[in-house]
ZAGUKOL-67352 format. One line per field, with one value per residue (C-alpha): y, z, x; residue in three letters. Coordinates in steps of 0.1 Angstrom, whole numbers. Each point is the difference from the previous one (the first is absolute). Example, Ala and Ser with C-alpha at 12.3 -4.5 7.8 and 13.67 -1.06 7.14 Angstrom:
y <- (-45|34) $
z <- (78|-7) $
x <- (123|14) $
r <- (ALA|SER) $
//
This chain:
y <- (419|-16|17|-19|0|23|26|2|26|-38|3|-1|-29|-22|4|-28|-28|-27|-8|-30|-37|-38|-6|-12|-21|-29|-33|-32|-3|33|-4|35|23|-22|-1|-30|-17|-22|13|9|-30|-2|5|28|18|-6|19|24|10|-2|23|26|-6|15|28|11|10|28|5|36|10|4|-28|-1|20|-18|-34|-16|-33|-6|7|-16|-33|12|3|-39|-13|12|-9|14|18|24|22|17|35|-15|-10|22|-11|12|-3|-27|1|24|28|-9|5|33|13|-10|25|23|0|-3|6|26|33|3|-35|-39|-33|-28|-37|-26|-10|-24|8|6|31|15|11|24|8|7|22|20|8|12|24|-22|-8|-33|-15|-38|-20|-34|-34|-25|-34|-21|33|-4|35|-11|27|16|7|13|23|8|15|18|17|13|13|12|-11|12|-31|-35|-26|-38|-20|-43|-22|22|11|-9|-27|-16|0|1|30|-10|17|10|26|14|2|18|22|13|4|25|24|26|-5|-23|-38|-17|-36|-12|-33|-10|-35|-5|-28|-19|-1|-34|-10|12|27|35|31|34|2|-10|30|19|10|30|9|26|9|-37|-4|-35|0|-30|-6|-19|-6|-29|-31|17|-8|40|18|15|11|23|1|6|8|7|-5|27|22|15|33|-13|-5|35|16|-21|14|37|-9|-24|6|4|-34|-18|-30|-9|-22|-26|-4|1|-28|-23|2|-5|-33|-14|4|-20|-28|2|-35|-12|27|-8|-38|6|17|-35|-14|35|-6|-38|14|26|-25|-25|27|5|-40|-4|36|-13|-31|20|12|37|17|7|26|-10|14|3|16|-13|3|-13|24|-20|5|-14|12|6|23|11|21|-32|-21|19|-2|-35|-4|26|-22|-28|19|2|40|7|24|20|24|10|-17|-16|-39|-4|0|-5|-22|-3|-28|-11|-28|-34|-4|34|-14|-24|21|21|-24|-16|28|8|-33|10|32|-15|-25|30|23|-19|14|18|2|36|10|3) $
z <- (-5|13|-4|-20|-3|-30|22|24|-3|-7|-15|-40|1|24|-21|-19|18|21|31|2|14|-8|1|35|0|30|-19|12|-16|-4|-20|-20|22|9|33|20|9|25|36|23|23|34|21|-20|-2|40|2|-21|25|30|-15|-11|31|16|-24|14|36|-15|-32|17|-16|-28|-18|-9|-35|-8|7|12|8|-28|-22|16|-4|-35|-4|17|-26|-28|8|-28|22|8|26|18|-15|-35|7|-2|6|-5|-3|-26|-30|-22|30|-2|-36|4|25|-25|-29|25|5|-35|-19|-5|-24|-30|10|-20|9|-26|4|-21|-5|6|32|36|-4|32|-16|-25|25|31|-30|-14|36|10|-32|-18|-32|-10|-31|-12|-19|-16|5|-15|-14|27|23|6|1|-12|12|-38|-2|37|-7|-34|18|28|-28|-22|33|22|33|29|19|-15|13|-4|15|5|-4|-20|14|-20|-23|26|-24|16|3|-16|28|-32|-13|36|-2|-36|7|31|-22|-24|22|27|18|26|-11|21|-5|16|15|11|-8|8|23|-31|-21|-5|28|0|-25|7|3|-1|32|-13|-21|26|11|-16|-18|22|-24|-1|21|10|10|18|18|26|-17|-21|16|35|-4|18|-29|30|16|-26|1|-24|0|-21|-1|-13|9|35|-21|-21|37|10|-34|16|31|-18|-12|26|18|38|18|-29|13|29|28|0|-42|14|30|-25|-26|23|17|-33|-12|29|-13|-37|-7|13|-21|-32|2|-17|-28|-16|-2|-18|-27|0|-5|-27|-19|0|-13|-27|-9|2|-19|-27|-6|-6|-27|14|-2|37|-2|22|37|25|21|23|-27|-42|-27|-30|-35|-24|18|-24|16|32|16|-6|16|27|2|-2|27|21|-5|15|33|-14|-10|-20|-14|-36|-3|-36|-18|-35|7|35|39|28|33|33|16|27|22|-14|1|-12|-35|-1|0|-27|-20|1|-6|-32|-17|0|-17|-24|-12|-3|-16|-12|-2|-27|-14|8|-16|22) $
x <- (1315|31|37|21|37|-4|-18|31|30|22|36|-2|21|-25|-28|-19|20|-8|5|24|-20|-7|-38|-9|-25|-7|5|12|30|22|26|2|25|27|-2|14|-32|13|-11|32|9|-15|31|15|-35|-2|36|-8|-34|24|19|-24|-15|35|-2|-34|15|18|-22|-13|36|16|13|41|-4|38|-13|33|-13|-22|33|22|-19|-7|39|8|-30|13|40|21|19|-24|-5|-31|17|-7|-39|-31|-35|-35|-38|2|28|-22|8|32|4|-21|26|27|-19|-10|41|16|-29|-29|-7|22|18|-7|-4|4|-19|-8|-35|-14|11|-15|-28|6|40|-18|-32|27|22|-32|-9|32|0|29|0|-6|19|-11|26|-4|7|14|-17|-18|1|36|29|31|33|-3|-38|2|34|-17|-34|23|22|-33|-16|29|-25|5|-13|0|-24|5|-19|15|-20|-23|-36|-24|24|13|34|35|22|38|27|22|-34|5|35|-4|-25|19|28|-19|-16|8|-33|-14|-6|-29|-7|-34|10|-37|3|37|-10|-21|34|16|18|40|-9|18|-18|6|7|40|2|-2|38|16|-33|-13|-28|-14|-33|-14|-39|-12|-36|-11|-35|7|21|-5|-34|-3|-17|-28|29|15|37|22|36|33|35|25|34|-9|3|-37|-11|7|-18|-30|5|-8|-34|-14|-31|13|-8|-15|4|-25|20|-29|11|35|-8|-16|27|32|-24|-5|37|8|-20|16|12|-41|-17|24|-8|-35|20|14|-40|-10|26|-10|-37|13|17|-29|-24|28|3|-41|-11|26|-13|-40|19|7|31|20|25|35|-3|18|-28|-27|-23|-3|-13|-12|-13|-20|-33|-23|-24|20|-29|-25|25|9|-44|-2|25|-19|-29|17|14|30|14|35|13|-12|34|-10|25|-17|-9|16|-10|19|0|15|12|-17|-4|-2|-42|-2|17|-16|-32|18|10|-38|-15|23|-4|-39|10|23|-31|-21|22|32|37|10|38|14|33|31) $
r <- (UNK|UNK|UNK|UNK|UNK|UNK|UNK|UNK|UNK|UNK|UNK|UNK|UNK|UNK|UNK|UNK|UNK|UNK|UNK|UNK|UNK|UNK|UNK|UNK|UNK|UNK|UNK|UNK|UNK|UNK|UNK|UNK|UNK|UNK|UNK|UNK|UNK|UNK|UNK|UNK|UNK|UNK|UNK|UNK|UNK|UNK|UNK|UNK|UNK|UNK|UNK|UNK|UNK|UNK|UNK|UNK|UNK|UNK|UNK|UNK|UNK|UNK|UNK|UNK|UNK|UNK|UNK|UNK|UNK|UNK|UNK|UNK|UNK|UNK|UNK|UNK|UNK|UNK|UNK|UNK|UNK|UNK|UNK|UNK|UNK|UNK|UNK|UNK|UNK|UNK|UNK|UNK|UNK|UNK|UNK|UNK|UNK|UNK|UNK|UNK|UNK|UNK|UNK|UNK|UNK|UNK|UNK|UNK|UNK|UNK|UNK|UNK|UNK|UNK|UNK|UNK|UNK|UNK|UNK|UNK|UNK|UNK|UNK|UNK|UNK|UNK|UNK|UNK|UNK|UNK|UNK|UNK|UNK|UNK|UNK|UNK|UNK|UNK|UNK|UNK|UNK|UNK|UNK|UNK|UNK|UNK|UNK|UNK|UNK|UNK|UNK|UNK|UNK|UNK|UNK|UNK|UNK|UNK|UNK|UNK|UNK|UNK|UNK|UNK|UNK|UNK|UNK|UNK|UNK|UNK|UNK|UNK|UNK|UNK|UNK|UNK|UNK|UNK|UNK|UNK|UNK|UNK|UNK|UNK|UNK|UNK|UNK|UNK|UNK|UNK|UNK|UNK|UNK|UNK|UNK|UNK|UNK|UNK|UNK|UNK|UNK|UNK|UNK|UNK|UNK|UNK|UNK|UNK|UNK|UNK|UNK|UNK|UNK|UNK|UNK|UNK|UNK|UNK|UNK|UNK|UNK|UNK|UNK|UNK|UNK|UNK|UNK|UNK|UNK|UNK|UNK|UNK|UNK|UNK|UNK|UNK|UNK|UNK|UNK|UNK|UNK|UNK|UNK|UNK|UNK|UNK|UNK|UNK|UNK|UNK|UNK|UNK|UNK|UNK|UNK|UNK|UNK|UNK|UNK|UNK|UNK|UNK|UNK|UNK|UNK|UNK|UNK|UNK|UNK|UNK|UNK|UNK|UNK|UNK|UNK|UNK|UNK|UNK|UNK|UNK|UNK|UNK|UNK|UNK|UNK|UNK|UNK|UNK|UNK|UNK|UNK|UNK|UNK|UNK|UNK|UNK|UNK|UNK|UNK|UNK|UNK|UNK|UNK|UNK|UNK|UNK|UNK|UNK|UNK|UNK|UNK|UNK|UNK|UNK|UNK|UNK|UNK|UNK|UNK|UNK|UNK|UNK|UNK|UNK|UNK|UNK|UNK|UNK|UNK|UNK|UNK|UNK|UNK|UNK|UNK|UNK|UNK|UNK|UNK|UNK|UNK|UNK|UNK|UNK|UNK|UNK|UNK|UNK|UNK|UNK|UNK|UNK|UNK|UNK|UNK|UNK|UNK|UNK|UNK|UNK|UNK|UNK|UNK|UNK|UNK|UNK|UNK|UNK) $
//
C-alpha cells in the first residue's frame, strides 16, 4: 500500500492542503498562467547565450552570493533613485517574499491580505508558520485607504500584503491605500508589483513611496513583461536595512551565476524586451471590448490578463475551451474565468473559441 502524506511525521499545520499549481496540460493555446507568451527576441536571446556561455568558464565556483551586477542593473531599470544597496533578488518573486516571512514573519507573528488575492501570499505565509489573516474588499475588488486602515486596526498584522494591480482581478492598487495602510501599522508593508509594467502608461507605482518609509517593500518579477518566467527571478526594493534582514535568512549563494548572467544580458536589452508589452495590453483590451460585446462581464485590469463574469458553468467552460486547444484559468470564483493576454492569433483563437461557448451556454448577469 502506498504512504500517504497522512502516514508521514508532517507539521500539523501542513496537513490536508494542497500543493500550490495551474493544471498543465499541452494545448495549443495557453493562456491560463500569465506568462508572456511572446518568445524572447533573437538578438537579446543570442546575448543572453553569450553570456551564460562566459559564466560557464568559471561555473566550477561559486557564484557572487551578493549579486552586484545583477542589482546594479536591477537598480538603473527601475530609476527612482535607487541604488543596488536598496535591491534584492531571488529564485522567482515568491522566494523573495518567502525570505521576507522567513524575516519578519513566522511562529506567533501575522500577515494580513486581501482575497481575492495571489494564493501563493497565504501558501508562502502557512509554510513559514505565520499566521495568515484575510480582509475584504471593496465593491468591484477594489481597497479604498478606510477599508484597508479598518482591516489593519481589527488585526494589528504584522505584515500587510498588497498586491497592484491585483492577481487574480487584475484591479489597480490606489498609492493613497498604500500610503494609509503604512500609516497604521508598525510592521512591514509589501506591495507585489508583478504587473507594474501592464499599468497604463505614466501611472506611478509604489516604487515612489519608497523614501523615508523604511518598512515599505516593493516586489517586482522578471516573469511577466521580461518574457523570463523559465528563468525565475524575482527581486525587491526596500531601505538597505530590509536588504540586510534578508541577508539573515538567505540560503548562501542562492542565486546560480548562469540565473545571474541571463538576467544582467536581458536588462541590457530592456527597451527591446518592453516593446511587446504595448501589443499585450492592445490584446488585453481587445479581449475586454470583444468578451463585452458576448454579453460577459470584464472586470477593469490593469494586468496582462482579464477576469470576467457571467460564466455560467465555469468548470464546463473552462472544458469547452479545453476542447478547443485553448486552456484558462478556473480560480473558483462563482461565474468567472480568467485569461491572459497573449499574442495577437492567440486571441483570436480565444476569442473564437468563446463565442462557441457563449452559443452553447450563454452569459448570465452576475451582480457586482
Amino acid at each position: 500500500m502506498a504512504t500517504t502524506l497522512e502516514d508521514l511525521p508532517i507539521r500539523d499545520d501542513l496537513r490536508g492542503q494542497s500543493p500550490y499549481g495551474a493544471p498543465q496540460k499541452h494545448v495549443r493555446v495557453q493562456l491560463n498562467v500569465n506568462e508572456n507568451t511572446h518568445p524572447v527576441p533573437q538578438d537579446v536571446a543570442d546575448d543572453i547565450v553569450a553570456s551564460i556561455r562566459q559564466a560557464l568558464a568559471t561555473v566550477n565556483r561559486y557564484p557572487d552570493r551578493e549579486f552586484t551586477e545583477l542589482r546594479e542593473s536591477l537598480a538603473g531599470y527601475l530609476g527612482h533613485g535607487l541604488g543596488a544597496e536598496s535591491i534584492w533578488a531571488a529564485n522567482g518573486s515568491n522566494e523573495v517574499i518567502q525570505q521576507l516571512l522567513q524575516a519578519f514573519g513566522g511562529p506567533g507573528r501575522s500577515v494580513l491580505g486581501f482575497p481575492p488575492t495571489y494564493s501563493m501570499h497565504s501558501i508562502i505565509a502557512s509554510s513559514t508558520g505565520s499566521r495568515w489573516i484575510a480582509a475584504e474588499r471593496d465593491a468591484e475588488f477594489r481597497i479604498s485607504p478606510e477599508t484597508a486602515v479598518a482591516a489593519v486596526r481589527a488585526h494589528q498584522p504584522d505584515l500587510v500584503f498588497l498586491c497592484g494591480p491585483n492577481n487574480p482581478t487584475g484591479t489597480p492598487l490606489a498609492l493613497a491605500t498604500v500610503e494609509a495602510v503604512y500609516e497604521a501599522t508598525d510592521g512591514i508593508v509589501m506591495v507585489d508589483e508583478a504587473y507594474a509594467e501592464f499599468m497604463p502608461a505614466g501611472q506611478p507605482t509604489a516604487l515612489t513611496l519608497l523614501p523615508g518609509r523604511p518598512r515599505l517593500v516593493v516586489s517586482r518579477t522578471m516573469s511577466k513583461a521580461f518574457a523570463f518566467a523559465g528563468a525565475r527571478v524575482g527581486y525587491l526594493a526596500a531601505d538597505p536595512a530590509v536588504i540586510d534582514a534578508l541577508r539573515l535568512v538567505r540560503l548562501p549563494y542562492h542565486l546560480s551565476a548562469l540565473t545571474q548572467a541571463a538576467a544582467v544580458a536581458a536588462l541590457r536589452h530592456a527597451p527591446e524586451m518592453l516593446r511587446m508589452v504595448d501589443d499585450i495590453r492592445g490584446q488585453r483590451d481587445r479581449m475586454v471590448t470583444e468578451l463585452r460585446a458576448m454579453g460577459y462581464q470584464p472586470h477593469e485590469t490593469w494586468s496582462n490578463f482579464v477576469l470576467f463574469g457571467g460564466v455560467a458553468d465555469p468548470r464546463a467552460a473552462f472544458e469547452s475551451l479545453l476542447e478547443r486547444d485553448v486552456i484558462v484559468r478556473d480560480l473558483g470564483i462563482p461565474n468567472h474565468l480568467r485569461v491572459s493576454a497573449g499574442t495577437a492569433e492567440e486571441t483570436t483563437a480565444f476569442l473564437d473559441a468563446m463565442r462557441e461557448v457563449a452559443a452553447e451556454q450563454p452569459p448570465v448577469r452576475v451582480a457586482a
